[in-house]
C-alpha positions as CSV (number, residue, x, y, z in Angstrom):
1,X,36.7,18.1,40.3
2,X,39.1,20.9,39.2
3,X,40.6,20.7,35.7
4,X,44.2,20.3,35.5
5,X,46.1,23.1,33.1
6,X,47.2,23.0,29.9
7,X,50.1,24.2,28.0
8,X,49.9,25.8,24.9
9,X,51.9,25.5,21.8
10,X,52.1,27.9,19.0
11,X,49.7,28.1,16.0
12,X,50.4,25.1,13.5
13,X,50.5,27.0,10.3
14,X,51.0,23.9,8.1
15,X,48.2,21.8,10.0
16,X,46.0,25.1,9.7
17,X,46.8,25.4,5.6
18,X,46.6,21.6,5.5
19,X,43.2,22.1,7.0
20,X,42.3,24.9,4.3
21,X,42.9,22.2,1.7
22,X,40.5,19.7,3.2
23,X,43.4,17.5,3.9
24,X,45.3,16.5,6.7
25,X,48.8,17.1,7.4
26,X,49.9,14.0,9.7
27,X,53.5,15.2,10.2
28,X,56.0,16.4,12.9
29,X,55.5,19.6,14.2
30,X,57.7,22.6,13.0
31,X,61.3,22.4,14.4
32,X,60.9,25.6,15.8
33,X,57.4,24.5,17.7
34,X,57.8,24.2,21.5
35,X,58.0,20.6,22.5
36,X,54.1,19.1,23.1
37,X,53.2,18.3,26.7
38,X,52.9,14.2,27.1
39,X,48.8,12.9,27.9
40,X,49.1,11.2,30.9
41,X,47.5,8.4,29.1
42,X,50.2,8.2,26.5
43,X,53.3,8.7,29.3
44,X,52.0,5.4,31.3
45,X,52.4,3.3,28.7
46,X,49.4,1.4,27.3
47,X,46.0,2.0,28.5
48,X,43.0,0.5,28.2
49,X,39.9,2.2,26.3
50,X,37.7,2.5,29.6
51,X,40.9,4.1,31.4
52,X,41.2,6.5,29.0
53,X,37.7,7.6,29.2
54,X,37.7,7.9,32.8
55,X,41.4,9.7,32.8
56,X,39.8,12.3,30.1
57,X,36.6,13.1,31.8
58,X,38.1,13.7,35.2
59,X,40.9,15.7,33.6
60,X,38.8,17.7,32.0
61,X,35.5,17.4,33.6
62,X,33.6,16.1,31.1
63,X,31.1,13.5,32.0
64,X,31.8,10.2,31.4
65,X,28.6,9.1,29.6
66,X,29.0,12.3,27.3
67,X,32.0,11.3,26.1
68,X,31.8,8.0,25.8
69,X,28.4,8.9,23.6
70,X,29.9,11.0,21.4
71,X,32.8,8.8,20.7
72,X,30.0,5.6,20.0
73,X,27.9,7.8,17.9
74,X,31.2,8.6,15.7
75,X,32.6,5.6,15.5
76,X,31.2,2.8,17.5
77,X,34.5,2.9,19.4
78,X,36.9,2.1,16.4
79,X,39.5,4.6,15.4
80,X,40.1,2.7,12.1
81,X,43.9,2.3,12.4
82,X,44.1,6.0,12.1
83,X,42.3,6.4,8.7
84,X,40.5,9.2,7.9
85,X,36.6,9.7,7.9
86,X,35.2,11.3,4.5
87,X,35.1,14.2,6.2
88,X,38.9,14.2,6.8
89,X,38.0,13.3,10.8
90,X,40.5,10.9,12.6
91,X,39.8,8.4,15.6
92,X,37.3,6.8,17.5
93,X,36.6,10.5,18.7
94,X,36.7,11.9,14.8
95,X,38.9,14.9,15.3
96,X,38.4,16.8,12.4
97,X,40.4,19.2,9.8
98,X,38.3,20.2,7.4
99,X,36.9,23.9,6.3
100,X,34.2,23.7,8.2
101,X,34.8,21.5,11.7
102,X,38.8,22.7,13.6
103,X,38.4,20.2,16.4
104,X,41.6,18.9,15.2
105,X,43.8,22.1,15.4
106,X,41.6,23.0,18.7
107,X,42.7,19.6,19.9
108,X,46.4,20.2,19.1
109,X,46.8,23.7,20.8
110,X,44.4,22.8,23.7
111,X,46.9,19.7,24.7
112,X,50.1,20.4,22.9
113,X,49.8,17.4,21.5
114,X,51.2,16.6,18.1
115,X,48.5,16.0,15.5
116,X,49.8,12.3,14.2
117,X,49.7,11.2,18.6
118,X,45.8,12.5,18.4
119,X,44.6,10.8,14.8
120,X,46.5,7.9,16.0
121,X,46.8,7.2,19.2
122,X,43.4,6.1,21.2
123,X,43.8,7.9,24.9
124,X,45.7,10.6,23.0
125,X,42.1,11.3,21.1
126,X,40.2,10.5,23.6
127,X,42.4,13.5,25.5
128,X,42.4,15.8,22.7
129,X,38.3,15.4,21.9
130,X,37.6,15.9,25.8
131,X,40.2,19.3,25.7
132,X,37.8,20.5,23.4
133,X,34.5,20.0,24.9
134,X,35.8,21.1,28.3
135,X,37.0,24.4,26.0
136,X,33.2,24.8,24.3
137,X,31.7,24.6,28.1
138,X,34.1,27.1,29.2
139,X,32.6,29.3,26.6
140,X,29.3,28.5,27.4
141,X,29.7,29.4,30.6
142,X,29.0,26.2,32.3
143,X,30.5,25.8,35.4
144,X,31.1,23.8,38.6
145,X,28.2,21.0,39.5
146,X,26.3,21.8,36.5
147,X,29.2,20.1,34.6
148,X,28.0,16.7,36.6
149,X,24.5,17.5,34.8
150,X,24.4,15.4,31.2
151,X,21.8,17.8,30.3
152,X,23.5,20.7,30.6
153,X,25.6,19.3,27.9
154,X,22.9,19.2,24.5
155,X,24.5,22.8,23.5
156,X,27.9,21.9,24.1
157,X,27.7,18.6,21.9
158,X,25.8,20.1,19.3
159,X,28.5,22.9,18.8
160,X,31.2,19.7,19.0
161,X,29.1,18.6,15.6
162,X,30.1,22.0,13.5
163,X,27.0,20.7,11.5
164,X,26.0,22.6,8.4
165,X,22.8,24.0,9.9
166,X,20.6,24.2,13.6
167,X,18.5,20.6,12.3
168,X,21.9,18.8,11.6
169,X,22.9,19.7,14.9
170,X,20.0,18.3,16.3
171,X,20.4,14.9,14.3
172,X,23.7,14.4,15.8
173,X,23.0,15.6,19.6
174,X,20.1,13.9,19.2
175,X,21.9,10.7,18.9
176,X,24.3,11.5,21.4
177,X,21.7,11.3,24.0
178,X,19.8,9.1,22.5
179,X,23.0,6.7,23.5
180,X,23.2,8.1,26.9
181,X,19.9,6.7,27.4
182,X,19.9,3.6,26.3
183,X,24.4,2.5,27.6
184,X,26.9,1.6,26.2
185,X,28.5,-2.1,26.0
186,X,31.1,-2.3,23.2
187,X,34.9,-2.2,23.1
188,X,35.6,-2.7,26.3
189,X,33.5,0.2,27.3
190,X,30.4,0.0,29.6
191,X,28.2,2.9,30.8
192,X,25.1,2.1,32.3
193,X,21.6,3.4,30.7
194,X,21.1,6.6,32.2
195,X,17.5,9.0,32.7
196,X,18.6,12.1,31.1
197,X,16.6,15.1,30.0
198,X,18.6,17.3,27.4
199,X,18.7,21.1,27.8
200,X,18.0,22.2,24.6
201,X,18.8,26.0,25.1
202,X,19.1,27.7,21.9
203,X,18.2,24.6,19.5
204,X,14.6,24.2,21.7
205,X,13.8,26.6,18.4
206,X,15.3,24.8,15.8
207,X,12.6,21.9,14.5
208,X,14.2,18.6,14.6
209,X,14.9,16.8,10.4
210,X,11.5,14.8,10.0
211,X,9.1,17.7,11.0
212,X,8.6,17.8,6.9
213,X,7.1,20.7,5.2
214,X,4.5,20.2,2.7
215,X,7.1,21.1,0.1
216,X,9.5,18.7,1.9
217,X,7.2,15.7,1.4
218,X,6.7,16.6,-2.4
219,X,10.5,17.2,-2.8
220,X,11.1,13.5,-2.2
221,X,11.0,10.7,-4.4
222,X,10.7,7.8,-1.9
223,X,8.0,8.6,0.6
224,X,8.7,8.7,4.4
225,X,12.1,9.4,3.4
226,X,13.3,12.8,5.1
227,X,14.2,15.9,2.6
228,X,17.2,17.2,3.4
229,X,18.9,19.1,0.3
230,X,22.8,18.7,-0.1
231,X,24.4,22.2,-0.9
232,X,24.1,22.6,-5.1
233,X,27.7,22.8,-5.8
234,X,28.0,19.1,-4.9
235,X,25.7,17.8,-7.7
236,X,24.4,18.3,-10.9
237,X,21.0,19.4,-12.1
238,X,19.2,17.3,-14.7
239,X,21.2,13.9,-16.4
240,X,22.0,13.0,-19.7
241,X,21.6,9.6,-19.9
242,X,18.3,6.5,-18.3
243,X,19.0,5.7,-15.0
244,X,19.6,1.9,-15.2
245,X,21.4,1.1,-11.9
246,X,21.8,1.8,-8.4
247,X,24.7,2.0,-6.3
248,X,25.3,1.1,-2.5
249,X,27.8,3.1,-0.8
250,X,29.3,3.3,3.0
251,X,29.8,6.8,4.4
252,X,32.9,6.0,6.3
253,X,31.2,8.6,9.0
254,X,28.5,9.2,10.8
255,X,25.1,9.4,9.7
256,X,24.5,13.2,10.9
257,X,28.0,13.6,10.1
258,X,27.7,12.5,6.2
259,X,24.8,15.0,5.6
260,X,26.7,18.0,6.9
261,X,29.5,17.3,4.9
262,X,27.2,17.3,1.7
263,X,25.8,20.3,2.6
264,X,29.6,21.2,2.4
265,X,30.6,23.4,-0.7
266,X,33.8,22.2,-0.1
267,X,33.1,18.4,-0.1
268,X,32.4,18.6,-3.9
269,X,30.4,14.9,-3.3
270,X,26.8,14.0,-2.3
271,X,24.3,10.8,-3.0
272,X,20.8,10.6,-3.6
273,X,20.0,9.1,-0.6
274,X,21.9,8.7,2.9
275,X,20.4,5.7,5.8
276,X,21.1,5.7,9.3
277,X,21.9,2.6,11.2
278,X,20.6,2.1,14.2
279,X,16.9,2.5,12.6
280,X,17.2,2.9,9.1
281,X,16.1,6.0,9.0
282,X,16.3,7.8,5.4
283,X,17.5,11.0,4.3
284,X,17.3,12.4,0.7
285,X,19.6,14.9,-0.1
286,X,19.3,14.9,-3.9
287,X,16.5,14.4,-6.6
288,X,16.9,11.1,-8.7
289,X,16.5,13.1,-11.4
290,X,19.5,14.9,-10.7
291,X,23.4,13.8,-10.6
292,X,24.8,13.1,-7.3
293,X,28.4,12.6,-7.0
294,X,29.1,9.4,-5.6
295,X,31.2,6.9,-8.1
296,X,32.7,9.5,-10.5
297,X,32.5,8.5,-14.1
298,X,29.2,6.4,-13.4
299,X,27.6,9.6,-11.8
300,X,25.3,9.7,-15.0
301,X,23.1,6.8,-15.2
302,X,23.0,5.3,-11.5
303,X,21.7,6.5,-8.1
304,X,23.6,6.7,-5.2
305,X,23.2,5.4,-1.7
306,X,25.2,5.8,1.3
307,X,24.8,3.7,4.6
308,X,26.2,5.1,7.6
309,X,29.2,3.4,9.2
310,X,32.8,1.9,8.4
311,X,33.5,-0.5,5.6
312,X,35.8,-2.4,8.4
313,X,33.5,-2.5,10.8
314,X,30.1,-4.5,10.3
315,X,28.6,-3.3,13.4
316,X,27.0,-0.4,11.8
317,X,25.3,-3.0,9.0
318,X,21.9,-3.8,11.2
319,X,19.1,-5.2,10.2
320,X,16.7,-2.1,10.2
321,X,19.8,-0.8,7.9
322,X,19.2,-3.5,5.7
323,X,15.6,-3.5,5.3
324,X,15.3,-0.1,5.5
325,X,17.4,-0.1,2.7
326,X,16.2,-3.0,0.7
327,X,13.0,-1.1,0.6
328,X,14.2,1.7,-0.6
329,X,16.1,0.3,-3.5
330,X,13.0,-1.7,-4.3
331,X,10.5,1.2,-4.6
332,X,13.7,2.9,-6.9
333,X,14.1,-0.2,-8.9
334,X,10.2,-0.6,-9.4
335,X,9.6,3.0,-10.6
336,X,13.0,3.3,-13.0
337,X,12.0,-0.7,-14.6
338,X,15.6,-1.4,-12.9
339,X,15.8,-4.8,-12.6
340,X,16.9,-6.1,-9.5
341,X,19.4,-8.2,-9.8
342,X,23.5,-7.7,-8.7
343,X,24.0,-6.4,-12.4
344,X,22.2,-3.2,-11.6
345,X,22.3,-3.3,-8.0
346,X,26.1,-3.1,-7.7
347,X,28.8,-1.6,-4.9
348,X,30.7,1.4,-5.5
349,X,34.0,-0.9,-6.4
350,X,32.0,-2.8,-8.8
351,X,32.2,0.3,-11.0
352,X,34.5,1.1,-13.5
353,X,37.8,3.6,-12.9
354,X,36.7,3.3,-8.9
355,X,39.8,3.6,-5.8
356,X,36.9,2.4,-3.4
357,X,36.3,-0.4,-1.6
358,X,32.5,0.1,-0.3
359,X,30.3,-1.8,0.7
360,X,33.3,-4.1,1.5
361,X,33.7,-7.4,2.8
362,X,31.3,-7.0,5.5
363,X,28.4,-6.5,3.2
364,X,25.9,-9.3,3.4
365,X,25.0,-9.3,-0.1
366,X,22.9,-12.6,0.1
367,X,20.5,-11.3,2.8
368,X,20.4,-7.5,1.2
369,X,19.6,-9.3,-2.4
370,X,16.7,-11.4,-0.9
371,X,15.4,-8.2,0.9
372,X,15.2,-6.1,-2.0
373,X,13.7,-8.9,-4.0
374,X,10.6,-9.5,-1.1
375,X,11.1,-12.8,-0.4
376,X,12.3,-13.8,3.5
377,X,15.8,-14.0,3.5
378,X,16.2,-16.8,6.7
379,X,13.4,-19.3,5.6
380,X,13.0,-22.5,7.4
381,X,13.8,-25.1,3.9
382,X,12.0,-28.6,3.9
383,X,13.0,-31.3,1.6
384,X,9.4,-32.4,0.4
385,X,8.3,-35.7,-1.1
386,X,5.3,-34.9,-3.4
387,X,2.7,-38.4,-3.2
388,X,0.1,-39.7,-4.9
389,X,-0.4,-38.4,-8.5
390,X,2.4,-35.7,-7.6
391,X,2.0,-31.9,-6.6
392,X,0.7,-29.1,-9.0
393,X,3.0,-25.9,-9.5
394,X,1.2,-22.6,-9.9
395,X,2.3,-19.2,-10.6
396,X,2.7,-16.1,-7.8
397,X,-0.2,-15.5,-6.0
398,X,-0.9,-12.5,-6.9
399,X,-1.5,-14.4,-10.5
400,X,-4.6,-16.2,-8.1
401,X,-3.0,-19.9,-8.1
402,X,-2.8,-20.2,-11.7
403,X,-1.8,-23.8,-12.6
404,X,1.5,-23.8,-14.4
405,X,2.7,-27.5,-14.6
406,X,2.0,-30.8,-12.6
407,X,5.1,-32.5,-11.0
408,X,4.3,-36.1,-11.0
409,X,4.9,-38.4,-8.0
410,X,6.5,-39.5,-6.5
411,X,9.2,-37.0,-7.2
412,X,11.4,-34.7,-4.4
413,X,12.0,-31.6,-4.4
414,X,12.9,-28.8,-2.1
415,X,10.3,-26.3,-0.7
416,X,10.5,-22.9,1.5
417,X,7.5,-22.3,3.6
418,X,5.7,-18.8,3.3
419,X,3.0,-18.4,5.9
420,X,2.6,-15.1,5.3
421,X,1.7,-14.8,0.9
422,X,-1.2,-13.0,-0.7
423,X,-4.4,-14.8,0.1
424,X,-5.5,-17.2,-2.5
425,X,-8.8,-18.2,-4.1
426,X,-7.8,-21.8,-5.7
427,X,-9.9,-25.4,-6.5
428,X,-13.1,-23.7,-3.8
429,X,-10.0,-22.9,-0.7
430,X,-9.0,-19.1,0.5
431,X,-5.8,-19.1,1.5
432,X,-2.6,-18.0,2.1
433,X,-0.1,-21.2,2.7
434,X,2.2,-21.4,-0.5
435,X,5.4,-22.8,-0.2
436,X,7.9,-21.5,-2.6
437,X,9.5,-24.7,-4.7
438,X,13.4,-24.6,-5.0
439,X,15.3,-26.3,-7.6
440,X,19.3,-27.3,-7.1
441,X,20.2,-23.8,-9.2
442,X,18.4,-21.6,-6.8
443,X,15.3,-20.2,-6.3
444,X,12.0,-20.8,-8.8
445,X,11.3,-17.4,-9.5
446,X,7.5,-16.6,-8.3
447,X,6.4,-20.5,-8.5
448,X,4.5,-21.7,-5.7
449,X,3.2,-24.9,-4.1
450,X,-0.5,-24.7,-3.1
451,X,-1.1,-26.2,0.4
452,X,-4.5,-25.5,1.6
453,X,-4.3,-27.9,3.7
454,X,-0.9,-26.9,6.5
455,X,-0.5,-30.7,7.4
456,X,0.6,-31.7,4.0
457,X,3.6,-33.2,4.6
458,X,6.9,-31.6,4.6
459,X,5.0,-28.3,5.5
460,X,3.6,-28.7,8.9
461,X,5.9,-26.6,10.6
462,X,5.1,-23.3,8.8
């Protein structure tokens, strides 16, 4: 399908200095700017998120599933009520004005639309971010039925990123396809999986983040996690005061997204660590050692995490998310002597002299809390009536069953099964059947219930 043309309107020279600033100008345009051409999305009125994919990608010839995949990968289809990413990026396509990424001001003189219609309205981006694909595949030099090819697309994606460097690139076209592969079903929007096999081109040379160096593995302090240095003018080398606390952050972004911008020089912020959502994968862009930027005048004794995704949104906050980040703050707090408790594992608001709201509303901070402290965070709960002389309480196992206290009987109390404890050698019986006693406070911290026997009433089920 041919590609209907486009009228151009003069260079924006306040969007463009805006832009220089790392700071978007959503204003008018210039009185003495030709009037912008309409998107036919915009000039029929309300349409519909699928419409507006399919009216951009046949406009423009961009294939549907591309766009749609780059749009989910950005935002999971949410253009935040026209708020802007970290990055200075706008709608569920995240046009961009920053020093680094013009898909914005592309965008703008590509449609001749005016920049507040693109941030704000969602066929309007949708428009603007296919206007600029269709312009990198012009430049690419890809043509006629190759355009029906997703494949064909990897190189064109990846330059839609204006990632910091080739394996950044790769992390977000990566997860572009990724996408493509496994559909889309969210906001309105279905596209059905589809069997694609990614033309590389030039980034077949560039190895993907996770193919670690020997120095890469030393570099980190949590192991598995990928090194991935932020650029040096966003943090500080060394500290001057113990690191007693760690702090959980949302990147208001993409996961690719928020490493490129701290590999920014212009970003002037970074975190020790950054964790993608749909896996948990984990990316450390600073040593603990040093000082990240991340929650301003608390920089100097706490260390900084960032989740991927939008503190309005809790689609991004999955479980791998959670775990894999659970994990991570427990290996931190066990090396540091942090203790892990909501006093030193705190959100960025929870700081003094903060303006942000992360990790938000959306935050489970009862199932995170029981993650980072080990313990299974939906446990089946029995209410247990001890008999006969009554039950005997003994410590963790990893203590071995040490008797602690006898409760006598008949007495009630609550226990939570755990079938899956350290094996125990207690009164002649291996095993590992504990059931974890539970007062009306709150959790016994590290006392047990022996049950060598699983039919002892009240845990049979576990």
């Amino acid at each position: 399908m041919g590609k209907t043309a486009r009228v151009p309107v003069p260079k924006l020279s306040a969007l463009l200095a805006a832009a220089a600033a790392g700071a978007l100008a959503l204003s008018a345009l210039p009185s003495n700017a030709a009037q912008p051409t309409q998107s036919t999305a915009a000039s029929a009125g309300p349409v519909d998120i699928s419409t507006a994919f399919t009216s951009a990608s046949a406009k423009y010839d961009v294939p549907r599933e591309v766009l749609v995949a780059v749009g989910y990968a950005e935002s999971h289809l949410d253009g935040h009520d026209g708020k802007p990413s970290q990055a200075n990026g706008y709608g569920l396509m995240h046009l961009v004005s920053n020093n680094k990424n013009p898909t914005m001001s592309e965008a703008t003189k590509l449609t001749g639309l005016p920049v507040e219609q693109l941030a704000k309205d969602m066929p309007s981006n949708i428009e603007g971010a296919a206007a600029v694909l269709d312009s990198y595949a012009d430049a690419s030099g890809l043509q006629g039925d190759a355009r029906r090819d997703a494949g064909r697309w990897y190189e064109v994606v990846a330059k839609y990123s204006h990632s910091a460097d080739g394996p950044t690139a790769r992390l977000y076209t990566d997860e572009v396809f990724r996408i493509i592969g496994a559909g889309v079903q969210a906001e309105g929007v279905t596209v059905a999986p589809k069997k694609v096999t990614p033309q590389l081109g030039t980034y077949a040379k560039v190895a993907p983040l996770g193919t670690q160096s020997e120095s890469s593995i030393e570099a980190v302090d949590y192991p598995g996690a990928i090194w991935n240095p932020a650029t040096p003018s966003n943090y500080t080398v060394g500290r001057t005061k113990a690191i007693s606390s760690i702090t959980i952050h949302v990147t208001q972004g993409s996961y690719a997204g928020t490493i490129s911008w701290f590999k920014n020089p212009d970003a002037q912020v970074s975190a020790h660590y950054v964790i993608r959502s749909n896996d948990g994968q984990v990316t450390q862009m600073v040593a603990e050692k040093d000082k990240a930027w991340h929650v301003g005048t608390e920089n100097g004794y706490t260390v900084g995490i960032e989740h991927e995704g939008w503190v309005s949104q809790p689609s991004w906050f999955t479980d791998a998310m959670y775990k894999s980040s659970a994990a991570l703050v427990r290996n931190i707090a066990d090396r540091r002597g942090i203790p892990k408790d909501r006093a030193h594992i705190k959100g960025h608001s929870e700081y003094p002299n903060q303006t942000h709201t992360d990790p938000g509303p959306n935050w489970n901070w009862t199932y995170y809390m029981q993650l980072v402290n080990g313990g299974d965070p939906n446990p089946p709960t029995y209410n247990f009536t001890t008999y006969g002389s009554g039950v005997r309480v003994r410590a963790t196992p990893r203590l071995n069953g040490t008797i602690l206290t006898e409760l006598p009987g008949p007495t009630q109390v609550f226990v939570t099964c755990q079938t899956q404890g350290d094996t125990v050698n207690a009164e002649g019986k291996t095993n590992n059947w504990w059931a974890k006693l539970r007062d009306q406070g709150g959790y016994m911290t590290n006392v047990y219930i022996a049950a060598a026997n699983p039919k002892l009433p009240g845990v049979a089920d576990c």
